[in-house]
Structures are given as structure tokens and as C-alpha cells.
C-alpha positions in Angstrom: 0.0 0.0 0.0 1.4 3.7 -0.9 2.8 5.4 2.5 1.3 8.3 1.4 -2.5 6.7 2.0 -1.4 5.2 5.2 0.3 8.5 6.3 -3.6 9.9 5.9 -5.7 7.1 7.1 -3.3 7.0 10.1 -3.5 11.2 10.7 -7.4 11.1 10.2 -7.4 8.1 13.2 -5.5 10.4 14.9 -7.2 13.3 14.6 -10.6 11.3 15.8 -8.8 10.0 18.8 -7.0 13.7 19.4 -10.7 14.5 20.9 -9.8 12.6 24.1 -9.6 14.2 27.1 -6.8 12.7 28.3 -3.8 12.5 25.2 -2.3 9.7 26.7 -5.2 7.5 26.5 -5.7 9.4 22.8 -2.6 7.7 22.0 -3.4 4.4 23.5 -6.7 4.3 21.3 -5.0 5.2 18.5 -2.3 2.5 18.6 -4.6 -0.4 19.6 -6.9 1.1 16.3 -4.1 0.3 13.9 -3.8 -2.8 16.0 -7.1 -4.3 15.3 -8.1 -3.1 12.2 -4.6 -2.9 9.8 -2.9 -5.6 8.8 0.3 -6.3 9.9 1.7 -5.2 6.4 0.7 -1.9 7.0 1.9 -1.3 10.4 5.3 -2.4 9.1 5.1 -0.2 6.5 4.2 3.1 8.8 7.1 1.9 11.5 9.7 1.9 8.5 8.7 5.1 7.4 8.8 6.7 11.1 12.6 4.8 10.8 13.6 6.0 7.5 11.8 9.8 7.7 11.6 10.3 11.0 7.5 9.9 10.1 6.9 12.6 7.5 3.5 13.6 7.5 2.1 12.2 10.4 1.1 14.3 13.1 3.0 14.1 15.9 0.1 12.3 18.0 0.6 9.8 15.8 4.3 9.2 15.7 4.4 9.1 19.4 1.2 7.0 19.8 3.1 4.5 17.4 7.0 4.8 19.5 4.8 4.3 22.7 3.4 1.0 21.4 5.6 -0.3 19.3 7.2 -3.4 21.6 3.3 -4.4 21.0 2.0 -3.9 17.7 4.8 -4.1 15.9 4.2 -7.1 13.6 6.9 -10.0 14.4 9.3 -10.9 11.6 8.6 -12.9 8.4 9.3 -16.5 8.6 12.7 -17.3 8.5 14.1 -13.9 8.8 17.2 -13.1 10.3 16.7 -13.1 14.0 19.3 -11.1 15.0 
């Protein structure tokens, strides 16, 4: 999928969960959204580009809802990757 549709669909999540009282649990929301309803393709695909652009275009709700989380949504490796 083109960053540059992910980079929106991921700001607009944002900007609903932004509404939340309390920003940490805005950021919570937003991360367990991506969680449950993007694919793990995706996800990898918006963690590489916060890695390789510092996350152009995403607000920086975003960006930090996704650093925050990332131990726990971030998809495990393909099969037979290098492990390390």
C-alpha cells in the first residue's frame, strides 16, 4: 500500500482520537486502532517510514502513539528472517 495513503488514514485516526480528554489515552486508542483493524503489512510499512523519515506527514500524536506501542503492535518478523 502507498505510504502516502497510510500516512492519511493514520493522521485522520488520529485526529478522531485527538478529541480525548486525556492525550495519553488518545494515544493508547490510536495505537490499539491500527492494531485491530490494519494488517500487519501496514503497520510495518508506517514503522519503517517513522525509521527512515523520522515519520513525514504524520502528526506528531501519531508518531508518538506508534514509539509508545511499538514493543506491541509491531508485527513479528517474516518466517525465516534473520533473527538477530
Amino acid at each position: 500500500m502507498n505510504i502516502d495513503n497510510l500516512v492519511t488514514m493514520a493522521n485522520q485516526i488520529g485526529t478522531f482520537f485527538a478529541s480525548y480528554p486525556d492525550p495519553r489515552e488518545g494515544r493508547t486508542e490510536i495505537a490499539n486502532h491500527l492494531q485491530r483493524f490494519w494488517a500487519p503489512r501496514m503497520r510495518s510499512r508506517l514503522f519503517s517510514h517513522i525509521d527512515d523519515t523520522q515519520g513525514e506527514g504524520l502528526s506528531r500524536m501519531v508518531i508518538e502513539a506508534l514509539l509508545e506501542h511499538r514493543r506491541e503492535h509491531m508485527p513479528p518478523p517474516p518466517p525465516g528472517g534473520d533473527a538477530g
